[in-house]
C-alpha positions in Angstrom: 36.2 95.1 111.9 35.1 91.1 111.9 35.1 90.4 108.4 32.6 87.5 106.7 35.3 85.5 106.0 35.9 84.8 110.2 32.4 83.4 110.2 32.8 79.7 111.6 32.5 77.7 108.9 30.0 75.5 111.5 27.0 78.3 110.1 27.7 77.8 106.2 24.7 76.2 104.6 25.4 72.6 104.4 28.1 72.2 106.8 27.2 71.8 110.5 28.5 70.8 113.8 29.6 67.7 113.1 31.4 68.3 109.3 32.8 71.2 111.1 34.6 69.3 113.1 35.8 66.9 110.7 37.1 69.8 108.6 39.1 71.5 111.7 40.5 68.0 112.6 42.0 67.1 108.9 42.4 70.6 107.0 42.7 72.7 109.9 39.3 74.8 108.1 37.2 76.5 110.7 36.1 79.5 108.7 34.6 80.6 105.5 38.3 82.2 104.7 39.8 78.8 105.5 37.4 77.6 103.3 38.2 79.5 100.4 41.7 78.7 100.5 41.2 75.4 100.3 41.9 75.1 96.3 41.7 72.6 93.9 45.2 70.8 92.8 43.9 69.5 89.3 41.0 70.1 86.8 39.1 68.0 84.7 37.6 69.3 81.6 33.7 68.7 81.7 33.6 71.5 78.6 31.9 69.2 76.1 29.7 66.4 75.9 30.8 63.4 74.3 28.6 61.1 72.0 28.9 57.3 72.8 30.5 56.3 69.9 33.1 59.4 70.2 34.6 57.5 73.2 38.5 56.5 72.1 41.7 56.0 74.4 43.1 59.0 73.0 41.5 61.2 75.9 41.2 60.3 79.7 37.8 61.4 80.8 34.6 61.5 78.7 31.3 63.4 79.5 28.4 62.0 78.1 24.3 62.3 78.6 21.7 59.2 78.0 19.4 57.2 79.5 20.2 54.1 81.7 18.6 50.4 81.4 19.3 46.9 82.0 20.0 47.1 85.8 22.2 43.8 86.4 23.1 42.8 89.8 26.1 40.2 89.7 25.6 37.7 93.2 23.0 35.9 94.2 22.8 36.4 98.2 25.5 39.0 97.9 25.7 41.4 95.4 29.6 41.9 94.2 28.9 44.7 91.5 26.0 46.4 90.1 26.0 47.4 86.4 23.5 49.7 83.8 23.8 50.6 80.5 23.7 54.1 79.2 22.7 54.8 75.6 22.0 57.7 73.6 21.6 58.1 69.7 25.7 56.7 69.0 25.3 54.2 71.2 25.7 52.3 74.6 27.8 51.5 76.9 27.8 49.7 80.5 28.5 52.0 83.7 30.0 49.6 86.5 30.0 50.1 90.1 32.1 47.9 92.7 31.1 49.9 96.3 28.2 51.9 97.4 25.5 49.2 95.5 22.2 49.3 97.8 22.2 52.9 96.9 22.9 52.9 93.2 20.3 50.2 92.7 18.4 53.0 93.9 20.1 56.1 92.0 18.1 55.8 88.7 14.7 56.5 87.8 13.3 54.7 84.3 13.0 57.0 81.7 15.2 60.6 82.5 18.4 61.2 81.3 21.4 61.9 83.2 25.7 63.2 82.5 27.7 61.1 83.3 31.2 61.5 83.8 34.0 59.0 83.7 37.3 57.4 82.6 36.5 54.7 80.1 38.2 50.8 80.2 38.5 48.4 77.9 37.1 44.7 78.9 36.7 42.0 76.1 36.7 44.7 73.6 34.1 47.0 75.0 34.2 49.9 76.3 33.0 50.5 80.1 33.0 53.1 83.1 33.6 52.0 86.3 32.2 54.3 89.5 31.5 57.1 87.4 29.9 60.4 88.3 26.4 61.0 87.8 24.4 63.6 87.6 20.6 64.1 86.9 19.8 66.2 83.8 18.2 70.0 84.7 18.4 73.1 82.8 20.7 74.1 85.2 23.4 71.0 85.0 22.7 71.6 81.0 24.3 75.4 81.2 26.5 74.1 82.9 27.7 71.4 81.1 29.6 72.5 77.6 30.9 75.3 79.9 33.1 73.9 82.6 36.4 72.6 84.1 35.4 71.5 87.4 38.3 71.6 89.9 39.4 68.3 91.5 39.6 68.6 95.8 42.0 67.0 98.3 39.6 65.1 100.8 40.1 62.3 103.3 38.2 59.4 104.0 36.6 60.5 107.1 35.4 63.5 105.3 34.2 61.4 102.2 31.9 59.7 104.6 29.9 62.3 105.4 29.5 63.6 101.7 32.9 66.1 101.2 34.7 64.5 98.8 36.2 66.5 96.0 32.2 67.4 94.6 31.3 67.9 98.3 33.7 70.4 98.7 32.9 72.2 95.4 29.3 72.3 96.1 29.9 74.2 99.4 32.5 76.6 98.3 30.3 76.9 95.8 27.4 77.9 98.1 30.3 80.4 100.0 31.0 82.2 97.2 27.1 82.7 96.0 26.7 84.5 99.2 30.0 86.0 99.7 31.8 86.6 96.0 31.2 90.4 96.4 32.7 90.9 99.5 36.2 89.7 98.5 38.6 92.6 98.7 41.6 93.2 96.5 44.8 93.2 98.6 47.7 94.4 96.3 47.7 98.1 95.3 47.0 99.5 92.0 50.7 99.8 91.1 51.9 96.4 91.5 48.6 94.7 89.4 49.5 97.6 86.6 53.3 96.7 86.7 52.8 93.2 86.6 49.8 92.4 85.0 48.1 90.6 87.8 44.5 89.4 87.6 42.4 91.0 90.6 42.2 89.1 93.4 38.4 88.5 93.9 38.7 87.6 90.1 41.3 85.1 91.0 39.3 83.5 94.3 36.8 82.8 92.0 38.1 81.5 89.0 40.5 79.3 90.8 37.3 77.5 91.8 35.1 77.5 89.2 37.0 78.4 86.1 35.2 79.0 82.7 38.6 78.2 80.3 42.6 76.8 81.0 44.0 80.3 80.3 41.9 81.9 82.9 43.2 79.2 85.2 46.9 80.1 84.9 46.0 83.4 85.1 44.5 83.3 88.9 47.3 80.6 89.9 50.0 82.8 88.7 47.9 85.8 90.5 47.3 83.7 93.8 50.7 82.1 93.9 52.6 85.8 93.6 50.9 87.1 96.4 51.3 84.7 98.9 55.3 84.3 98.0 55.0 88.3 98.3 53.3 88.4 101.8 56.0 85.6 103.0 59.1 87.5 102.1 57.9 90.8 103.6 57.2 89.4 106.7 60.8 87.9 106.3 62.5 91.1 105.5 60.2 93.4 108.0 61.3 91.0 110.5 65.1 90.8 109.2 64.9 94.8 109.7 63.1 95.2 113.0 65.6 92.8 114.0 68.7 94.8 112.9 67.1 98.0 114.1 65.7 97.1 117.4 67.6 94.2 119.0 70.9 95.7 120.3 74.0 93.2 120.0 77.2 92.7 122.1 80.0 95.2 120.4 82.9 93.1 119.6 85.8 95.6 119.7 88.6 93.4 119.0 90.4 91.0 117.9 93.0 89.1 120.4 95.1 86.5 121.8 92.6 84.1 122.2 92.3 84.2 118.2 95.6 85.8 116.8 97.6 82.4 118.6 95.2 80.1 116.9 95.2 81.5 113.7 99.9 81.8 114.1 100.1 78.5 115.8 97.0 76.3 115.6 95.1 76.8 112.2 95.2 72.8 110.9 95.3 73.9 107.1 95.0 77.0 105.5 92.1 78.6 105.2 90.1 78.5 102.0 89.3 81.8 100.2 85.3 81.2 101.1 86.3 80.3 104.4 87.7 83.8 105.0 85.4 85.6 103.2 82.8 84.3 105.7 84.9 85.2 108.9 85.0 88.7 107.5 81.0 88.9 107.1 80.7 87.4 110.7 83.5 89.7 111.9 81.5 92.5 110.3 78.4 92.0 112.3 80.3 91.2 115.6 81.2 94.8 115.7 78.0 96.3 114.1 76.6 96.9 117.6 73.5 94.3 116.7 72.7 91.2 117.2 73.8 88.7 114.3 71.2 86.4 113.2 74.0 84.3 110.4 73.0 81.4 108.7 76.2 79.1 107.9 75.8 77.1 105.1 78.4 74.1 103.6 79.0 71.0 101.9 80.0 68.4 104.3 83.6 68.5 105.0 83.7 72.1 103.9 84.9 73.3 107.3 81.7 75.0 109.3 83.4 73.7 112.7 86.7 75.7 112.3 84.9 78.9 111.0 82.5 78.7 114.2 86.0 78.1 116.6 87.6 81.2 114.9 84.3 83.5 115.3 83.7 82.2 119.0 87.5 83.0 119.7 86.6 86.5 118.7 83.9 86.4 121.5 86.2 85.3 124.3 89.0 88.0 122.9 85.9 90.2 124.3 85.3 89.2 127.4 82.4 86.4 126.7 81.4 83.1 126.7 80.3 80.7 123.8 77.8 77.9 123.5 78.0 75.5 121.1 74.7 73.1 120.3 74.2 70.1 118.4 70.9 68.2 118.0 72.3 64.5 119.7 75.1 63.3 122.2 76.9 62.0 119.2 77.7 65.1 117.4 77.5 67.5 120.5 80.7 64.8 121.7 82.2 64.8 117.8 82.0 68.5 118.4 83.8 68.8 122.0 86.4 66.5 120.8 87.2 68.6 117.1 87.2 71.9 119.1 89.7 70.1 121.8 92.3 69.2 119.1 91.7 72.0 117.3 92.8 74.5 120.3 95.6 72.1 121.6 97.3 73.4 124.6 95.8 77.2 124.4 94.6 76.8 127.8 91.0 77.5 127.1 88.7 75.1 128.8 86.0 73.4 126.8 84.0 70.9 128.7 80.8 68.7 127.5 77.3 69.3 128.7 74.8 66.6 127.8 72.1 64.0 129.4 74.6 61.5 130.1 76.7 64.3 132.4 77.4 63.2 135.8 75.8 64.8 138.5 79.1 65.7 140.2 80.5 67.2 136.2 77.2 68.8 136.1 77.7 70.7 139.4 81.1 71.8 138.4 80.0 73.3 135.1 77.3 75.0 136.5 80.0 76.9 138.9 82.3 77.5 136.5 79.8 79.2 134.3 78.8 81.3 136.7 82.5 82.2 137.9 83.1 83.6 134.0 85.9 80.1 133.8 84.1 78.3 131.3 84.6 80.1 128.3 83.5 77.4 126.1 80.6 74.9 126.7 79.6 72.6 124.0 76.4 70.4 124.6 73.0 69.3 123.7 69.3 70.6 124.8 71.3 70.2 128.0 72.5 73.5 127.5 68.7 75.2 127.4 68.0 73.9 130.8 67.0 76.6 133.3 69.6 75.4 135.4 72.3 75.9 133.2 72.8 80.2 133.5 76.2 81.7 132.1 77.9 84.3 133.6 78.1 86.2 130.1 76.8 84.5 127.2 78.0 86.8 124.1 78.2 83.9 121.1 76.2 80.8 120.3 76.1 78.2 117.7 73.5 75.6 116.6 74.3 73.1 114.2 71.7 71.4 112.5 69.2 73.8 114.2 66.1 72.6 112.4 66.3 69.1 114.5 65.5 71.8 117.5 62.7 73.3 118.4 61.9 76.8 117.6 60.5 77.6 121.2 63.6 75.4 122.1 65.9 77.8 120.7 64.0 80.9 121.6 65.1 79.7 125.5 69.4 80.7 124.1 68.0 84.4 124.1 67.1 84.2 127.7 70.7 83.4 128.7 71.9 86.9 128.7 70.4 90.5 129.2 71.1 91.3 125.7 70.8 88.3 123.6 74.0 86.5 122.5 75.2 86.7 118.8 73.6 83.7 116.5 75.8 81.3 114.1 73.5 78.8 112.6 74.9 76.2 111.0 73.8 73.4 108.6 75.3 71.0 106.2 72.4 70.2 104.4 72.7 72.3 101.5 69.7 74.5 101.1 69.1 75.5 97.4 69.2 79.2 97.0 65.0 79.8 96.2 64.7 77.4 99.6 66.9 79.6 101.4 64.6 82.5 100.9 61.7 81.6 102.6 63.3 79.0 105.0 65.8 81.6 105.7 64.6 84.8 104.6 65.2 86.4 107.9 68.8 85.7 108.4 71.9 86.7 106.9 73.8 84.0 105.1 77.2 82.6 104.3 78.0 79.8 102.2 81.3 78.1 102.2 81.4 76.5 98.5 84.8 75.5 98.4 86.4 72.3 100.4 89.7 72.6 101.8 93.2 71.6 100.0 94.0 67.9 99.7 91.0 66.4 100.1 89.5 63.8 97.0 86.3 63.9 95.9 84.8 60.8 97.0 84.3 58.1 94.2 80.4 57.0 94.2 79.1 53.5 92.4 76.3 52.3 91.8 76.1 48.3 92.5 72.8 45.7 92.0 72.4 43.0 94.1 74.2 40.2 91.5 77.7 41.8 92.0 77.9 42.1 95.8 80.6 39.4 95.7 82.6 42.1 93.7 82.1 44.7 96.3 82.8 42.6 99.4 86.2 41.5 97.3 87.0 45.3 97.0 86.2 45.5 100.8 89.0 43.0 101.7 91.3 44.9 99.6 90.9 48.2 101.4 90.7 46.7 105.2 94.4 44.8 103.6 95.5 48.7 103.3 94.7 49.2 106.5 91.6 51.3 105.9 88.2 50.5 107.3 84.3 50.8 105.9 81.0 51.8 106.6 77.9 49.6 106.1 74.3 51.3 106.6 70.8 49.6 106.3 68.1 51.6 106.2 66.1 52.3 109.7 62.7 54.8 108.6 61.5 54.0 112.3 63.6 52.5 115.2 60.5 50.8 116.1 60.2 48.6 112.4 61.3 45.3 112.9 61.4 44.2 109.4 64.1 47.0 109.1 66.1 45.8 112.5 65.7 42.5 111.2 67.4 43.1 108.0 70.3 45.1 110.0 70.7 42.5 112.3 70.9 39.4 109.5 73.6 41.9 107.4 75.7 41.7 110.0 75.6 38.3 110.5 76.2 37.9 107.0 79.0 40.2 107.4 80.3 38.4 110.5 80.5 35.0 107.9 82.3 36.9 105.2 84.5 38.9 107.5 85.4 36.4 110.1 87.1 36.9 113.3 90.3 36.9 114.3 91.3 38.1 110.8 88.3 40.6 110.6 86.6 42.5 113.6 83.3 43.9 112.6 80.8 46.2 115.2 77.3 47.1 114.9 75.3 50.2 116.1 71.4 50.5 116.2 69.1 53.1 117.4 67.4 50.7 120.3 71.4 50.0 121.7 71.9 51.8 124.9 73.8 54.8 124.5 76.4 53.6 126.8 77.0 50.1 124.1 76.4 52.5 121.2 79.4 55.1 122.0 81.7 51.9 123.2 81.3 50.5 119.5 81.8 53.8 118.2 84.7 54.1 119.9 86.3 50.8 119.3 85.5 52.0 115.5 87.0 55.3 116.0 90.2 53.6 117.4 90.6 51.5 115.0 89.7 48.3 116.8 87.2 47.3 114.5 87.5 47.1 110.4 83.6 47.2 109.4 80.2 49.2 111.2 77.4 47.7 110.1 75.0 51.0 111.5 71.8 52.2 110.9 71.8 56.3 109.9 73.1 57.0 113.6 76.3 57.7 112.2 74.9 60.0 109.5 75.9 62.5 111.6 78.6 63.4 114.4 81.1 60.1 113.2 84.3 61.7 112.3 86.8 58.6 111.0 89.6 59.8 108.6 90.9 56.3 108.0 87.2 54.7 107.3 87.7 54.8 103.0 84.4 52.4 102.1 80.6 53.8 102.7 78.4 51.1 101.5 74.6 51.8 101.5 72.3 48.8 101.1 69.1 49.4 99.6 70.2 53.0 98.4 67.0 53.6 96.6 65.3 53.8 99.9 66.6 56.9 101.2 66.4 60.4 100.2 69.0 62.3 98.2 70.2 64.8 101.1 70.3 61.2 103.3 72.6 59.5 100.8 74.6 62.7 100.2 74.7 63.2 104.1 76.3 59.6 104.8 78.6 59.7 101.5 80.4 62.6 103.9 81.2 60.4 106.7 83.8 59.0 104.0 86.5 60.8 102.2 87.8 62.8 105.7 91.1 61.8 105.4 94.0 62.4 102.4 93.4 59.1 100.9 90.8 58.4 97.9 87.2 57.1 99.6 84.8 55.3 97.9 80.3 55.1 98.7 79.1 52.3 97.3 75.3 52.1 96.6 74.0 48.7 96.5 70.3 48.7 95.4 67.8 45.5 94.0 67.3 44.6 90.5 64.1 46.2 90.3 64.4 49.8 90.9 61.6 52.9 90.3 61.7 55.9 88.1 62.7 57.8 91.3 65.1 55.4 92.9 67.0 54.9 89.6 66.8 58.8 89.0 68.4 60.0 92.9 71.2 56.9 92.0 72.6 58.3 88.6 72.5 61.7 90.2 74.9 60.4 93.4 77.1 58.7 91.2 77.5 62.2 88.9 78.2 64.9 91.1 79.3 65.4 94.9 78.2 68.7 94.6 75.4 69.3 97.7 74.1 72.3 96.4 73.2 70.6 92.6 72.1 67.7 94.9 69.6 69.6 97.2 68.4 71.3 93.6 67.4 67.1 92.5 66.2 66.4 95.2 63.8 69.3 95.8 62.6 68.6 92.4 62.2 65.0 92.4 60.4 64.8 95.9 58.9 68.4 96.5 59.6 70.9 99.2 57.8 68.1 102.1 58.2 69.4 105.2 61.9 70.3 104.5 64.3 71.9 107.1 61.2 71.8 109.7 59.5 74.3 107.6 56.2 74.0 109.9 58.2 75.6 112.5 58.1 78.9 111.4 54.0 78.9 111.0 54.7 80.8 107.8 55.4 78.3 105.1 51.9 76.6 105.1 52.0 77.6 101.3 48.0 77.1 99.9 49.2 77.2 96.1 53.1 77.8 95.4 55.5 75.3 95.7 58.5 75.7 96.8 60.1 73.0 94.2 58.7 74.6 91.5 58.5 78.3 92.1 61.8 79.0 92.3 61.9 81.9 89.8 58.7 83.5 91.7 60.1 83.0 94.7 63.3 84.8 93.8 61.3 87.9 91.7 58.9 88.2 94.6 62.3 88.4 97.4 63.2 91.3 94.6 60.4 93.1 94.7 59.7 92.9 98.6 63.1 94.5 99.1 62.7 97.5 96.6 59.3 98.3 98.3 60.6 97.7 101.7 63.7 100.4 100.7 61.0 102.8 99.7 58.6 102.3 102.5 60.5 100.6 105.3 57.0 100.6 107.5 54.8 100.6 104.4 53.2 103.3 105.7 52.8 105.4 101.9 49.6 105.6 101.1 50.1 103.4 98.2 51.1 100.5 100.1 47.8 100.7 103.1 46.7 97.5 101.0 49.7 95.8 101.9 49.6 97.1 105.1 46.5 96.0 106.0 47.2 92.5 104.5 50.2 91.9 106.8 48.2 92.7 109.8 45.5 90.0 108.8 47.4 87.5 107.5 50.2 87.3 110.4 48.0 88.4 113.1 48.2 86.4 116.3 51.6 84.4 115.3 54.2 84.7 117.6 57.4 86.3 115.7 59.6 83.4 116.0 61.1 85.3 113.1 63.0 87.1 115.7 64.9 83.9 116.6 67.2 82.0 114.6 
């Protein structure tokens, strides 16, 4: 049955067409539910009305009520600001407006009284209001006043023109829930209210809009906020188990040659306790008889690559073939090359599928798919083009898989009459509360130790004033023999302030590292790929001492005897960004070194994500910081899954909801795997409207 809260949001008194459309276009609100959703972020306490001479700077916002006089308009032909002043028994003082004057010479009437509401300044020892809020006096904004926190709106300028900014959208939610308060529904059952002492959820629509007191506030957030985190991991889990029910997997039987010889005659170092423990959880669901859906998860460096080499090998001791996919040429080519030394002269062939493939190579792939001789084919998109069929695709791993596309990925499944087993893999450390909603429908591994020999990398943190110091340390390393990294920040290949500074550090580079002594390269984003893999590759060779790169090489650049990172303007980029290039160093046995090189003048933030590199490599402690300094964003490609469009929690700040509502969808979904009990038809219910009409993309890795 259509409920009320479908209705187009185009018939609500005081919307219309043409707000309607604005609403759709910036909040994605086309109906009265939308609407409703739509909640404040902040509330400003309108609980008391202020006398004049009560105003202080020990609170932010005053409410007071007077009359207004002495209109002054400051410009002769035109007017720059428009000022009144307010008084009532204390007092006056002047209420300034910069924008919006033909009206406001207009607003007041000689005489009444009016509330106004503001955020007082001091000028020449007075006290003033600038643009406050006004409102005429009635017996109805009288009731209202004393008893009121009035809930502060996100709102865009377009929609501010045409009257919805944060009061616009208060007085038509307002309006919605005059009409419509009565027909809100609870949606938890009775047991999980009593158990946890939740407010009721028509209670908590209401009051998170028009609250009557704090406490009541934190009582609806908390109520609002647990059951969306609720509804998100039980269509997580439901998925998870329809997924291990339904969706039959290749049965590994065995393990063989194919793996046995590698792990006797190939296996680079020994393996690392987490490292094993993780080929026995794969192993596990290899020969479960379903399809595995396995998030991989490690520091840089931890050794993902040679965990996903053992568990394909497992797949061609079965009679299968494995795909291996990486988001650019780079790493899909770092890859084919690590997986080439790694299996030495087994006599399995791995070949390279990309955009830059030759027509001819291309062909010849294609063939030897289909002929079962191409066991392993490591590539790009490449590798999800309808022309590219296997013979008997069994195992498949993405690295970095939130740089692809959901739909893109969904295409893998398609390869094979029974999908092929999933490895996911990403060295972006997730924290653990993250993990649950971005990856609540997969099984994961972590690997959280590194392998033996390998130093921590040394990180410092340099200003401007001592770069002689660090280009002198520089020299001293290149004299060992090593060579060093130097990355400008690049937001957008298409900023030429940001090519500009690339281009004049490596010119400065170029005159303190000069030639024949010195050879230094340079990679960029706008380079053709063919000139961008050449300097790579003298790099990689050792033909050249210093890159001078944008983050191209944050990823995919595997140089054991590059020892120096240096990151100019460090406080530009993003924790998992600095973390993420401070791994392209320290990959060989001798100590490495990042060196952050920032301005003189550096924010709260920026100064914060510096002290935190230069105190811990740890990426898991480092994707904690930085979730909490910069907020959950649109992390990992989160709007992928259609799912994590949160309305009120926050994935940065929830974490301990996050992880008690995982808990408590798991012991209902062990009672009731279907929630088909009577007690749970609420939830039921629920699941069906709130996830109705979005593809399950849950269902794909």
């Amino acid at each position: 049955m259509q409920s009320v809260f479908d209705t187009n949001i185009t018939y609500l008194k005081g919307v219309g067409p043409r707000k309607a459309e604005l609403l759709a276009k910036e909040f994605d609100i086309r109906t009265y539910g939308d609407l409703l959703y739509h909640f404040p972020f902040r509330y400003v306490d309108k609980s008391r009305i202020y006398k004049i001479s009560e105003i202080n700077t020990d609170a932010a916002w005053f409410l007071l009520k007077g009359k207004v006089s002495n209109m002054k308009v400051v410009g002769e032909k035109r007017a720059r600001f428009v000022s009144f002043l307010l008084t009532d028994d204390s007092g006056s003082i002047e209420l300034l407006w910069f924008r919006g004057l033909q009206w406001i010479k207009k607003r007041f009437g000689p005489g009444k009284e009016y509330l106004v509401f503001g955020k007082p300044s001091v000028f020449k020892n007075h006290f003033n209001m600038v643009h406050p809020e006004v409102e005429d006096v009635t017996p109805e904004t009288e009731t209202v006043a004393g008893n009121r926190l009035e809930g502060i709106y996100h709102s865009t300028e377009k929609l501010k023109t045409v009257g919805l900014g944060s009061r616009g959208f208060s007085k038509i939610i307002r309006t919605l829930l005059k009409d419509t308060a009565s027909q809100i529904d609870e949606n938890l059952p009775d047991y999980l209210l009593e158990k946890y002492h939740l407010m009721g959820h028509p209670e908590a629509m209401v009051n998170i809009h028009f609250p009557k007191n704090p406490a009541i506030i934190n009582k609806a957030v908390q109520r609002l906020k647990f059951e969306e985190l609720l509804f998100v991991q039980l269509e997580l889990l439901l998925q998870k188990k329809i997924l291990k029910e339904k969706v039959a997997g290749h049965l590994f039987e065995k393990v063989g040659d194919a793996f046995n010889t590698f792990y006797r005659e190939h296996l680079p170092f020994e393996l690392t306790g987490a490292q094993k423990r993780v080929i026995r959880e794969i192993r596990a669901d290899l020969r479960s008889g379903k399809q595995m859906n396995r998030l991989l998860q490690g520091d840089v460096g931890s050794g993902k690559t040679l965990v996903a080499l053992m568990s394909m090998l497992i797949a061609i001791d079965n009679g299968f073939q494995t795909a291996f996919m990486a988001p650019t040429e780079i790493l899909a080519t770092q890859h084919f090359n690590t997986l080439k030394k790694f299996l030495g002269n087994m006599n399995i062939p791995v070949e390279l599928l990309t955009g830059s493939t030759k027509t001819a190579q291309r062909k010849k792939i294609h063939k030897a798919l289909l002929n079962h001789a191409l066991p392993v084919l490591v590539g790009t998109h490449a590798l999800i083009e309808d022309t590219v069929q296997f013979g008997n695709l069994g195992f498949v791993v993405i690295d970095e898989q939130h740089r692809f596309g959901v739909a893109q990925r969904a295409k893998l499944w398609k390869k094979n009459a029974i999908p092929p087993h999933i490895l996911v893999m990403t060295a972006t450390p997730i924290p653990r509360t993250l993990a649950m909603t971005l990856y609540g429908n997969l099984d994961v591994s972590v690997i959280d130790e590194m392998p033996p020999g390998r130093k921590p990398v040394k990180t410092l943190h340099f200003f401007e004033s001592k770069r002689l110091r660090v280009l002198g340390f520089m020299r001293e390393q290149i004299k060992k023999g090593r060579q060093a990294y130097v990355v400008y920040p690049l937001i957008k290949e298409s900023e030429k302030f940001d090519l500009k500074n690339l281009m004049d550090g490596y010119e400065n580079m170029l005159r303190d590292f000069p030639e024949p002594e010195y050879h230094v390269s340079v990679v960029h984003g706008k380079m053709k790929p063919e000139d961008k893999e050449f300097e790579m590759q003298r790099f990689v060779k050792g033909e050249t001492h210093i890159m001078v790169s944008t983050t191209v090489i944050e990823v995919g650049v595997d140089v054991p005897n590059a020892s120096v990172m240096v990151i100019e303007n460090a406080e530009r980029f993003g924790l998992s960004q600095l973390h993420q290039l401070r791994g392209r160093v320290g990959r060989g046995a001798d100590q490495s070194w990042c060196i952050l090189m920032s301005g003189n003048k550096l924010s709260n933030e920026g100064r914060k994500r510096l002290e935190i590199m230069v105190a811990t490599n740890d990426g898991f402690e480092i994707a904690e910081a930085d979730l909490k300094l910069r907020g959950p964003g649109d992390i990992q490609g989160t709007r992928q899954s259609g799912m994590l469009d949160f309305h009120i929690a926050n994935l940065a700040k929830d974490g301990e909801m996050i992880a008690r509502t995982r808990q408590i969808a798991l012991d209902i979904l062990d009672d009731d795997p279907r929630l088909q009990k009577p007690e749970n038809s609420l939830l039921n219910r629920e699941m069906r409207q709130r996830f109705k009409g979005k593809t399950l993309w849950t269902r794909i890795s």
